[in-house]
N, C-alpha and C positions, 0 to 999 in steps of 0.2 A: 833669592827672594821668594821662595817657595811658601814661605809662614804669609807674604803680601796675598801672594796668589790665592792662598786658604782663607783670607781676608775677602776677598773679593767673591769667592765661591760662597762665603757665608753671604755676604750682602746680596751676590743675585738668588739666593735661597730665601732669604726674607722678603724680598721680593715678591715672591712668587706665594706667598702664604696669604690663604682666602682669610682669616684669622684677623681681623684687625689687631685684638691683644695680641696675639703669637710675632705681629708682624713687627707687630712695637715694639716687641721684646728680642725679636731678631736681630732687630736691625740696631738695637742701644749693643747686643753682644757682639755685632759686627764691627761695630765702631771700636766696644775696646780691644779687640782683637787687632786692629789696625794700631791702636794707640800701644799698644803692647808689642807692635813690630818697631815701632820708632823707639820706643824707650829702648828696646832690645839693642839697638847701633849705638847706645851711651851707654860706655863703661859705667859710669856712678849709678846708673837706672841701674842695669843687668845688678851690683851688686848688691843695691835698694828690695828690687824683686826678691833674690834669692835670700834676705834676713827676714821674709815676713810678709805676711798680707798691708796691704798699700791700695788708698786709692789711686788707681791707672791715670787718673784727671788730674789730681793733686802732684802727683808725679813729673805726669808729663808737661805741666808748666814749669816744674822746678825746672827739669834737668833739658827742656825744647822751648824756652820762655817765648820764641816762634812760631808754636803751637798753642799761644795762650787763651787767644781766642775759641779756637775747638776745645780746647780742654774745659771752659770755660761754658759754654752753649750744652757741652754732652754733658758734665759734674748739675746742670738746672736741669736736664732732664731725667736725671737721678732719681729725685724723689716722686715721681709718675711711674717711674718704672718701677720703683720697687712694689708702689700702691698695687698697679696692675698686677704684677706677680705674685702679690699676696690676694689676687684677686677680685680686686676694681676692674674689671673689663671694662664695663662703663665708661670708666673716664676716659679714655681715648677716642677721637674720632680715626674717620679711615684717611681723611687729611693727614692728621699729627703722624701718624703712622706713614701716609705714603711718603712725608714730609722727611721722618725721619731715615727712611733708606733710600730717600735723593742725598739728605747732609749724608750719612755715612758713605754714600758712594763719592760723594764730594770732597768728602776729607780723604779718605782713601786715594782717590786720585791727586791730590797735593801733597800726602804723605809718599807715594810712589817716584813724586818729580822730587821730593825731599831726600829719597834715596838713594836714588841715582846718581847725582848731583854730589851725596855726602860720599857715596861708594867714588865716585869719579876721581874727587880730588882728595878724596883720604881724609878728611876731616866735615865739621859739623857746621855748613851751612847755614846763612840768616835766612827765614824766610816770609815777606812782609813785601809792603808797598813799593821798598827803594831798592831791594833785589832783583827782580823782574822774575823771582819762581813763584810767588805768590803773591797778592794781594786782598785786603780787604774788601773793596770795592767789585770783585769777579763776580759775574752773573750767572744766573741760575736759569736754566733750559726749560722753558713752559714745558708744562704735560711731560717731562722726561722726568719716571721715577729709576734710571738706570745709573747717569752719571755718566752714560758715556757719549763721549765725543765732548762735556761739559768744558766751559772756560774757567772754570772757578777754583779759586785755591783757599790757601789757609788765611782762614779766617771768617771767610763767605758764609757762613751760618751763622755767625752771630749778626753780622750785616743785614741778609737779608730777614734774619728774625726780629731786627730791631725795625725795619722796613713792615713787613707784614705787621706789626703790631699798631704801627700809627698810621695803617691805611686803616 
């Protein structure tokens, strides 16, 4: 799980960037670096990857439709991310940014319990509300932009996004 762990070095790297664009853009490459470790444990991903450029989101709901949520929350942050990249700075606050390398450490840690789990028993785990490795409904850690020690798993950013939006 060495590519998880490079995962998680990027996230607390983004973290740490005074940047608010940089940090945004950190932490969107964090995320799919983690999404790209999950695709990586599906045969049909791995052989998806290697015929071609693919979006990682689009993917990773095909072949983890468990993941559909994250795939889902991180493919709407797509097109901000690209904006800033191409040089919107602006549009980002230092919220959406710290925002987004708590989700990517968020997802990251449910993608790690997803691992485990899938590594444990040799095959590809559900992981959702009736499982008990994940749910929708997991809460997010005030003022923690690390994700750790967080209760939260897959799915939890679209949740709590859907939450902050009708406060």
């Amino acid at each position: 799980m060495s590519d998880l762990a490079d995962a998680r070095h990027a996230i607390l790297e983004a973290e740490l960037i005074e940047s608010v664009a940089e940090r945004y853009l950190a932490a969107h490459l964090a995320a799919q670096r983690v999404a790209l470790v999950v695709l990586s444990a599906h045969a049909g991903a791995r052989k998806r990857l290697r015929s071609g450029p693919a979006d990682p989101w689009t993917l990773l709901a095909r072949v983890a439709p468990e993941c559909g949520e994250w795939a889902a929350y991180f493919s709407a942050t797509q097109p901000k991310r690209l904006a800033v990249a191409a040089g919107a700075r602006s549009i980002v606050s230092g919220r959406e940014a710290d925002d987004l390398v708590r989700d990517a450490a968020n997802f990251h840690a449910a993608a790690a319990r997803y691992l485990r789990v899938h590594h444990a028993i040799g095959s590809t785990p559900p992981i959702g509300p009736t499982s008990g490795i994940g749910s929708a409904s997991g809460s997010r850690r005030s003022g923690s932009t690390s994700g750790v020690g967080s209760t939260s798993a897959i799915g939890s950013a679209a949740a709590s996004r859907r939450g902050a939006k009708g406060a």
